[in-house]
DRENDO-1510 file (C-alpha; in Angstrom, 1 decimal, always signed):
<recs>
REC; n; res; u; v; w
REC; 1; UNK; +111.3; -76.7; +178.6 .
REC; 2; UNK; +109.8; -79.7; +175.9 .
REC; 3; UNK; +107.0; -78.6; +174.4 .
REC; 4; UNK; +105.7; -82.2; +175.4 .
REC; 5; UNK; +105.1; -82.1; +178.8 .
REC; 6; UNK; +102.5; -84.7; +179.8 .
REC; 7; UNK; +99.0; -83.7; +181.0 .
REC; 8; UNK; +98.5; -82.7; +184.6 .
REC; 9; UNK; +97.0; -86.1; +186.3 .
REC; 10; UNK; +93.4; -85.7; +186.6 .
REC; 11; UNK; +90.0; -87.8; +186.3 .
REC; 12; UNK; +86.4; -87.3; +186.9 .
REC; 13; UNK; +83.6; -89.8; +187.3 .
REC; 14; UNK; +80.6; -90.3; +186.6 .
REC; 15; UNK; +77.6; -92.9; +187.5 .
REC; 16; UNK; +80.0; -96.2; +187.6 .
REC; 17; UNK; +82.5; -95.1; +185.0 .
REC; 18; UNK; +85.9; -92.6; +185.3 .
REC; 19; UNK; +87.4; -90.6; +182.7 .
REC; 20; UNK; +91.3; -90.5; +182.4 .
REC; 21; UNK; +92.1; -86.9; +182.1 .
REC; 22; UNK; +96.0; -87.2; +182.2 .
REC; 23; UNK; +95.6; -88.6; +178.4 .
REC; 24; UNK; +93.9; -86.4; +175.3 .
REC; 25; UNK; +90.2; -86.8; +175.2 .
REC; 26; UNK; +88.0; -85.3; +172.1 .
REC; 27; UNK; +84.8; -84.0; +172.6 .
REC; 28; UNK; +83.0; -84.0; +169.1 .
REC; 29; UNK; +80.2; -81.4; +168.9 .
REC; 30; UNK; +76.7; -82.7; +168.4 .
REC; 31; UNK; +74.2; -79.5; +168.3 .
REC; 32; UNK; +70.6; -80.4; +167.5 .
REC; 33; UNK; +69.3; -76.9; +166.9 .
REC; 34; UNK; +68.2; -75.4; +163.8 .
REC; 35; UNK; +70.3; -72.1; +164.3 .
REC; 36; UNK; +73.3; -72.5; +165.5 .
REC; 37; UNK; +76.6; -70.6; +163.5 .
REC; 38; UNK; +78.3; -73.3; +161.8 .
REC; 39; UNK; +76.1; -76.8; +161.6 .
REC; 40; UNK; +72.6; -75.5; +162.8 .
REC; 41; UNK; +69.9; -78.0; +161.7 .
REC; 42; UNK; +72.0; -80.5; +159.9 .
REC; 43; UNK; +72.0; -83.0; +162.7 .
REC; 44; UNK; +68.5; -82.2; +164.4 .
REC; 45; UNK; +66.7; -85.3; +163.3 .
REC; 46; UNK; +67.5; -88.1; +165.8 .
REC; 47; UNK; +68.4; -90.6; +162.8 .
REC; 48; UNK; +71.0; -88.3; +161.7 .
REC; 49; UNK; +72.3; -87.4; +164.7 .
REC; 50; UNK; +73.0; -91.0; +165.7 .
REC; 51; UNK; +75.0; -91.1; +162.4 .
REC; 52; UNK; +76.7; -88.2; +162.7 .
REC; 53; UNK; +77.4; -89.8; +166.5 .
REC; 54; UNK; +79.2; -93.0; +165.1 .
REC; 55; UNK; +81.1; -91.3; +162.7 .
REC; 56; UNK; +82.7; -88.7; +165.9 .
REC; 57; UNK; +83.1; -92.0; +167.5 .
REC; 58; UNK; +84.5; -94.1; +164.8 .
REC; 59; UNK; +87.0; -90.7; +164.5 .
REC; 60; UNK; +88.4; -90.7; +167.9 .
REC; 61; UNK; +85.5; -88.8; +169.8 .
REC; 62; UNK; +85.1; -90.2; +173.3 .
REC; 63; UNK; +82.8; -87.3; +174.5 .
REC; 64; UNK; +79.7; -86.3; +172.8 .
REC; 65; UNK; +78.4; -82.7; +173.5 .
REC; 66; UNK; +74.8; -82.4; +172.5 .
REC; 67; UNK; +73.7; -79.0; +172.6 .
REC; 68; UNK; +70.0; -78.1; +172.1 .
REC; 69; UNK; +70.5; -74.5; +172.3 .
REC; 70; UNK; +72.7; -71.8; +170.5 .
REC; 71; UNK; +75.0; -69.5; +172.5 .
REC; 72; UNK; +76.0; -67.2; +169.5 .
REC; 73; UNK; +75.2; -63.7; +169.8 .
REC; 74; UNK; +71.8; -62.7; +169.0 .
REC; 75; UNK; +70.6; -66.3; +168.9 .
REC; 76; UNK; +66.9; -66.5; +169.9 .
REC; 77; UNK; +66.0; -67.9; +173.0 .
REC; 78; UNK; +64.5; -71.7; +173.3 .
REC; 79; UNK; +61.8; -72.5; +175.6 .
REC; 80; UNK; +62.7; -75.0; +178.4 .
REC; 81; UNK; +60.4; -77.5; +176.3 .
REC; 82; UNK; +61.3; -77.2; +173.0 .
REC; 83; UNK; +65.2; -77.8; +174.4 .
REC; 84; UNK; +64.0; -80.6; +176.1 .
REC; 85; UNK; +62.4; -82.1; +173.2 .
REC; 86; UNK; +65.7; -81.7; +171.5 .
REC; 87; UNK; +68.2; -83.0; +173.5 .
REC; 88; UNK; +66.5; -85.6; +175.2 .
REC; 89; UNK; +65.4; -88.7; +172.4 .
REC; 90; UNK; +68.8; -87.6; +171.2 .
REC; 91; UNK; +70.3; -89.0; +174.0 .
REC; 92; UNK; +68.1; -92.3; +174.8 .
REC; 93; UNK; +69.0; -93.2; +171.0 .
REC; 94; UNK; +72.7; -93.0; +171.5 .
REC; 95; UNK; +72.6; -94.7; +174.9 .
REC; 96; UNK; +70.2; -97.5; +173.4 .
REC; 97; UNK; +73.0; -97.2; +170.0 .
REC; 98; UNK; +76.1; -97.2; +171.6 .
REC; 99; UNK; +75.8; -98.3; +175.4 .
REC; 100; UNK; +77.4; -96.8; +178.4 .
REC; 101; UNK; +80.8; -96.8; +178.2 .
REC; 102; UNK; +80.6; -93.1; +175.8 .
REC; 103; UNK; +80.3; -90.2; +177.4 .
REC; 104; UNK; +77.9; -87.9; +176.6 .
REC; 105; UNK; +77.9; -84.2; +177.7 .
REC; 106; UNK; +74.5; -81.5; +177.6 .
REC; 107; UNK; +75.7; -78.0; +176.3 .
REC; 108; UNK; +72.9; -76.4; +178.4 .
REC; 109; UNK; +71.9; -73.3; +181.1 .
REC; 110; UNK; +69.0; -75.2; +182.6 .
REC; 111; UNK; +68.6; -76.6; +184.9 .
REC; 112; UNK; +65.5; -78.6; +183.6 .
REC; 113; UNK; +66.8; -79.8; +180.8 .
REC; 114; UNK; +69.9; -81.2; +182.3 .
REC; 115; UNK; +67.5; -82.9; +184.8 .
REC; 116; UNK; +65.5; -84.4; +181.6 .
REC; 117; UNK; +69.0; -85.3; +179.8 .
REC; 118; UNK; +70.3; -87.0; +182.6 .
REC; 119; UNK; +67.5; -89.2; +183.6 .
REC; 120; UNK; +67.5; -90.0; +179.9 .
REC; 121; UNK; +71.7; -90.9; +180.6 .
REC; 122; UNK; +73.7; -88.0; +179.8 .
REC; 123; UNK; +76.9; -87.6; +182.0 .
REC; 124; UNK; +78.6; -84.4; +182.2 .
REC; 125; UNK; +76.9; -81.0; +182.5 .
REC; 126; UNK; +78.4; -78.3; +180.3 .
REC; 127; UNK; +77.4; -74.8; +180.9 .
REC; 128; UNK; +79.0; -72.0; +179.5 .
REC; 129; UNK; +77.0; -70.0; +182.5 .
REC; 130; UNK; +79.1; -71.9; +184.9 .
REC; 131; UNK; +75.8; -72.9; +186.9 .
REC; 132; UNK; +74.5; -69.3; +187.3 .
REC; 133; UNK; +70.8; -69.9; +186.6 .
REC; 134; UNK; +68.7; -70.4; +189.6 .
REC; 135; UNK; +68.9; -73.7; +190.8 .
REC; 136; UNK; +71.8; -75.0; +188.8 .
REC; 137; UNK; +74.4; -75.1; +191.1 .
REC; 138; UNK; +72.2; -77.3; +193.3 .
REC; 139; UNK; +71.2; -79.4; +191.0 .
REC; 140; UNK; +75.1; -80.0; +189.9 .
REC; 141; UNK; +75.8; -81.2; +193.4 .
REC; 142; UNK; +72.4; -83.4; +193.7 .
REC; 143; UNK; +73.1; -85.5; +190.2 .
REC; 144; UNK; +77.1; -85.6; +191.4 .
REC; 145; UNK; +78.4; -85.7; +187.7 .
REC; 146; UNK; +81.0; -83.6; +186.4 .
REC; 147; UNK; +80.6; -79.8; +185.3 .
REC; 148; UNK; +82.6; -77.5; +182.9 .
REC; 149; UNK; +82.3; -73.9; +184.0 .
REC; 150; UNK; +83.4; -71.8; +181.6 .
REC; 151; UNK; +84.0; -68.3; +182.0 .
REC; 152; UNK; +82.2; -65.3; +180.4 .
REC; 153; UNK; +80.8; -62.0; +181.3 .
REC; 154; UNK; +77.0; -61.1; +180.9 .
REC; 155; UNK; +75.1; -63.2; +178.7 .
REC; 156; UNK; +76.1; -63.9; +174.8 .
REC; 157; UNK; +73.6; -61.2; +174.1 .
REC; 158; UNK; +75.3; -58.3; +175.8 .
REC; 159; UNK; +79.5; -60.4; +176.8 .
REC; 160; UNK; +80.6; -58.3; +173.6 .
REC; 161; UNK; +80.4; -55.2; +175.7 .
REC; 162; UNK; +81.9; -56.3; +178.4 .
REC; 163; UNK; +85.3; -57.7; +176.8 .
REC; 164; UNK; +87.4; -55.0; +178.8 .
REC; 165; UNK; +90.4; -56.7; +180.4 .
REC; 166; UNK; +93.7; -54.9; +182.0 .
REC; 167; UNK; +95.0; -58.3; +182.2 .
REC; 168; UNK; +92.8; -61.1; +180.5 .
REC; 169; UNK; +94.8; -63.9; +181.5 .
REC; 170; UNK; +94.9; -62.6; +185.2 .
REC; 171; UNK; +91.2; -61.6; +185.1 .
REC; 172; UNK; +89.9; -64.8; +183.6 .
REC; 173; UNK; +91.8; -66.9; +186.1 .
REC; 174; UNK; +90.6; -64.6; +189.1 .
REC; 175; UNK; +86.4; -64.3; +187.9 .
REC; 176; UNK; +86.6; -68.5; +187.5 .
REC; 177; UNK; +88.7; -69.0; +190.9 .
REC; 178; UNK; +85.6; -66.8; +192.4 .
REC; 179; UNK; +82.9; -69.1; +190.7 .
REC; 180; UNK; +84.7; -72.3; +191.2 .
REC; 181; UNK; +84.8; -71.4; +195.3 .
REC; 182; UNK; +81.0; -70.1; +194.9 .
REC; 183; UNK; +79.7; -73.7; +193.7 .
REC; 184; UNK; +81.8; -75.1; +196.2 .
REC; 185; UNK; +79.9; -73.8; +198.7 .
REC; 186; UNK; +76.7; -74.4; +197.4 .
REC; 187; UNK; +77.4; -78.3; +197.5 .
REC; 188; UNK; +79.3; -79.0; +194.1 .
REC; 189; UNK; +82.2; -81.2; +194.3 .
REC; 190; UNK; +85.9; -80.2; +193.5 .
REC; 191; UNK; +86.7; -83.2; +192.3 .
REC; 192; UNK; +83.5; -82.9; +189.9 .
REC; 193; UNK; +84.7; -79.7; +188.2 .
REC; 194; UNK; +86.4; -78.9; +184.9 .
REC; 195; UNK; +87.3; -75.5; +183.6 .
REC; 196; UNK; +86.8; -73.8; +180.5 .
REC; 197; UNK; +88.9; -70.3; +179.9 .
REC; 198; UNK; +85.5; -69.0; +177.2 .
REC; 199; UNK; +87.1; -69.0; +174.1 .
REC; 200; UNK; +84.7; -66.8; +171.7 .
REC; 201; UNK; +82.8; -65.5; +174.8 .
REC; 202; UNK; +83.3; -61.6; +175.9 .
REC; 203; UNK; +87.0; -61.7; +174.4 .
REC; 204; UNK; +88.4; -60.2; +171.4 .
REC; 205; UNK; +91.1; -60.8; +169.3 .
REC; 206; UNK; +93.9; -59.3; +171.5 .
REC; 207; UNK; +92.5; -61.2; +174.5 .
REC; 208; UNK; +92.4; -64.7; +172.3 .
REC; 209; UNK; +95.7; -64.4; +171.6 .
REC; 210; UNK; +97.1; -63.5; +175.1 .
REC; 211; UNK; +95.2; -66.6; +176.3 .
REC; 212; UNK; +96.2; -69.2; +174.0 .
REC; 213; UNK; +99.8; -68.2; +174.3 .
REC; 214; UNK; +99.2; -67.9; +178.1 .
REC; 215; UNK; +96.8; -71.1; +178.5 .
REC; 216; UNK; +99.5; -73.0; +181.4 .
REC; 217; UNK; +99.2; -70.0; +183.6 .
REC; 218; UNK; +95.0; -71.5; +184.2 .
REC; 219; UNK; +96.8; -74.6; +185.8 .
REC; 220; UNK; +97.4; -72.6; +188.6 .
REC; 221; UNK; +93.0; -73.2; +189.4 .
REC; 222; UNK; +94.3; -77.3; +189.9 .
REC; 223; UNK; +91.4; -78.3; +187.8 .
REC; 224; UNK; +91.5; -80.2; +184.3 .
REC; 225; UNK; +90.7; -77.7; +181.4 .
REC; 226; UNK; +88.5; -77.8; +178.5 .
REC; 227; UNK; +89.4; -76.1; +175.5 .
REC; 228; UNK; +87.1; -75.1; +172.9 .
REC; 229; UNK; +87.5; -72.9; +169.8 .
REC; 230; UNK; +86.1; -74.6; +166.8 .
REC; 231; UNK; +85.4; -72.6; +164.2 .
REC; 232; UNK; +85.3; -69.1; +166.3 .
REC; 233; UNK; +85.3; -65.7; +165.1 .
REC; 234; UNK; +89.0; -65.3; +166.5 .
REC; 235; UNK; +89.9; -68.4; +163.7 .
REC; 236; UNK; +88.2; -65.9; +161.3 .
REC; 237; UNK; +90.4; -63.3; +162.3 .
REC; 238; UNK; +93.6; -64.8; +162.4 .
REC; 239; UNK; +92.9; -66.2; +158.6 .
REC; 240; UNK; +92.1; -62.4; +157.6 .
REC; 241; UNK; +95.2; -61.2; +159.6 .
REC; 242; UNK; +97.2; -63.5; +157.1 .
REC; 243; UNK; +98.1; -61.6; +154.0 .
REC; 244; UNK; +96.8; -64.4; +151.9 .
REC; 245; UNK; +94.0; -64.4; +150.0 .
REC; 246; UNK; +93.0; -67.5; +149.4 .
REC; 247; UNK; +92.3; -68.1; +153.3 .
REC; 248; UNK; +91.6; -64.5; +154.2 .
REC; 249; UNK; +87.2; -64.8; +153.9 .
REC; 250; UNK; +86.2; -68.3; +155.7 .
REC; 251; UNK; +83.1; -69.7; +156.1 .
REC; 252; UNK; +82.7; -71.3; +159.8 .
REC; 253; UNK; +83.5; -74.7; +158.4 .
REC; 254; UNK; +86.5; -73.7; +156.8 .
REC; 255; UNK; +88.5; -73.0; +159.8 .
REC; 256; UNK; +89.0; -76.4; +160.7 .
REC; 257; UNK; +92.5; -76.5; +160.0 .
REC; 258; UNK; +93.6; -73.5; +162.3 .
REC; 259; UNK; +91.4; -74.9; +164.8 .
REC; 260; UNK; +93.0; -78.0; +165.4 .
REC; 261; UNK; +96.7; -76.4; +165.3 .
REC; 262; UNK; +95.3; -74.0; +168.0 .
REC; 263; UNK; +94.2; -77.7; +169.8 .
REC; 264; UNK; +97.8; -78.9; +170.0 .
REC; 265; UNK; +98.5; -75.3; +171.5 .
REC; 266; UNK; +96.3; -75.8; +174.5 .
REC; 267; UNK; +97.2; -79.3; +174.8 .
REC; 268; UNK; +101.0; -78.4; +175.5 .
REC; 269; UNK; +99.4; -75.9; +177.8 .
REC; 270; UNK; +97.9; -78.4; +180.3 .
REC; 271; UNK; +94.1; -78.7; +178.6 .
REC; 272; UNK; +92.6; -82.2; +178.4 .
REC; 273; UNK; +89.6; -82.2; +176.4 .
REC; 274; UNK; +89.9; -80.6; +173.1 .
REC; 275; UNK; +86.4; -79.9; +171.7 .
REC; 276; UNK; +85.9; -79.7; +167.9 .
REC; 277; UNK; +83.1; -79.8; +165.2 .
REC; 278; UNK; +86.1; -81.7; +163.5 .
REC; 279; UNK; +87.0; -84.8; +165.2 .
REC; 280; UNK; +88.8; -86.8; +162.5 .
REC; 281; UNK; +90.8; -83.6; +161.7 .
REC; 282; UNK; +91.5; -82.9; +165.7 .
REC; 283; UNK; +92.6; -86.4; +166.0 .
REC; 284; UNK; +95.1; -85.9; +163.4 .
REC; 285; UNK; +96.9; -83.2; +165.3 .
REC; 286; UNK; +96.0; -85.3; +168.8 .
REC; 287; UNK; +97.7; -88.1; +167.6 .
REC; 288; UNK; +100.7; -86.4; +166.6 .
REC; 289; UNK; +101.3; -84.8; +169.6 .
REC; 290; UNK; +100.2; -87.5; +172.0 .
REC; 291; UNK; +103.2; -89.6; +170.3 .
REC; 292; UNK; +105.9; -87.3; +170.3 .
REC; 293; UNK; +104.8; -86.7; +174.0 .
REC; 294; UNK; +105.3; -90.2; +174.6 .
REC; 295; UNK; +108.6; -90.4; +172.8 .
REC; 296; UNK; +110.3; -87.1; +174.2 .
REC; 297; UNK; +108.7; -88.8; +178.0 .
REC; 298; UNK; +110.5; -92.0; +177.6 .
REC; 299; UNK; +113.4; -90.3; +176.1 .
REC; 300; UNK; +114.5; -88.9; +178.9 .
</recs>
């Protein structure tokens, strides 16, 4: 079997505009909090977020994901306000900035603030509860626009207890089957969702690398997938695992590298958007693969 197989052929739309899921998409990471584990408070001030916007975009980025809250363990909880206040003139600048035709994500669990960021003109819900908090689900289906359910157990505060798997792949597949039919009923859309298999969240090491050397298996759900590992502990690991010195400590931002090999990974696996603190890096290793995809396609 090539390692190039093309991308299952998917889209989702949103508002008036669709987004072509049987080519590579990046989704450059844009948090505006003041704690989060590898860029937390560099790009909180709405002038230097809309810079650090045009340079994803001049990069290859053609999904934004603003995040206005951190998911690490321990991180401290935001009040719905504060996250609003956050994520929301972040998003009018970049729509007033850079138009319509960019599509901008909110990394958020609430309902209220995805409300707040998508009257302002955000796009894409992305919740790493997969719509669990009261009201979510609902409000998915109202607003129509596409949402990435991603799987983890618990909340980030406790998932590190509960990464206890007899067969992760299996399991994973199984728990986001179960939520994708439960939003279903509730009023969301198939056509509207995206999975993401929860890289970093209630898995450990052993369970990171079953999953990334077993990513096709997810295809089975017929949805597009989301893959996101970007600077993650498991990157940490695998550099300490590596009997060299030089790379064996890592700071989050050192792990670029690793991350985008691991991209081209789930890209030969089936996943379409490739999320990254790193775009101009993950486009390197996009563009390599999208070409010899294309080449090994009209080959035969």
């Amino acid at each position: 079997m090539s390692l190039f197989q093309p991308l299952p052929s998917y889209e989702v739309s949103s508002r008036d505009k669709t987004l072509n899921l049987s080519q590579p998409h990046i989704m450059g990471i844009l948090n505006v909090t003041p704690d989060s584990f590898s860029d937390g408070g560099q790009f909180n001030a709405v002038n230097k977020a809309i810079q650090h916007c045009q340079q994803m975009m001049n990069e290859g980025a053609t999904i934004i994901d603003i995040g206005g809250e951190s998911t690490r363990p321990n991180a401290e909880a935001v009040s719905t306000s504060e996250e609003i206040q956050r994520v929301v003139p972040v998003v009018r600048a970049i729509r007033q900035n850079f138009g319509h035709e960019l599509w901008l994500s909110i990394d958020t669990s609430n309902p209220l603030v995805m409300q707040a960021a998508f009257d302002a003109g955000a796009d894409i819900w992305n919740d790493v509860r997969a719509l669990k908090r009261e009201g979510a689900a609902k409000l998915a289906a109202a607003l129509n626009i596409p949402v990435m359910l991603m799987h983890m157990r618990g909340e980030p505060t406790t998932m590190n207890d509960l990464a206890q798997y007899d067969d992760v792949v299996e399991e994973v597949s199984n728990e986001l089957a179960a939520r994708i039919d439960e939003v279903i009923s509730i009023g969301v859309k198939r056509e509207k969702i995206i999975i993401d298999p929860g890289f970093g969240f209630a898995k450990n090491y052993e369970h990171h690398c079953a999953l990334l050397s077993q990513l096709k298996k997810l295809q089975a759900l017929g949805l597009p997938m989301m893959f996101g590992i970007s600077r993650k502990r498991f990157l940490a690991e695998v550099l300490s695992k590596s009997g060299v010195e030089a790379v064996a400590t890592t700071q989050a931002l050192e792990r670029d590298a690793v991350g985008a090999a691991a991209g081209i990974f789930a890209l030969q696996q089936g996943a379409s958007i490739i999320r990254t603190h790193n775009v101009a890096m993950t486009q390197q290793s996009v563009a390599l693969w999208s070409q010899l995809s294309a080449y090994n396609h009209h080959k035969v």
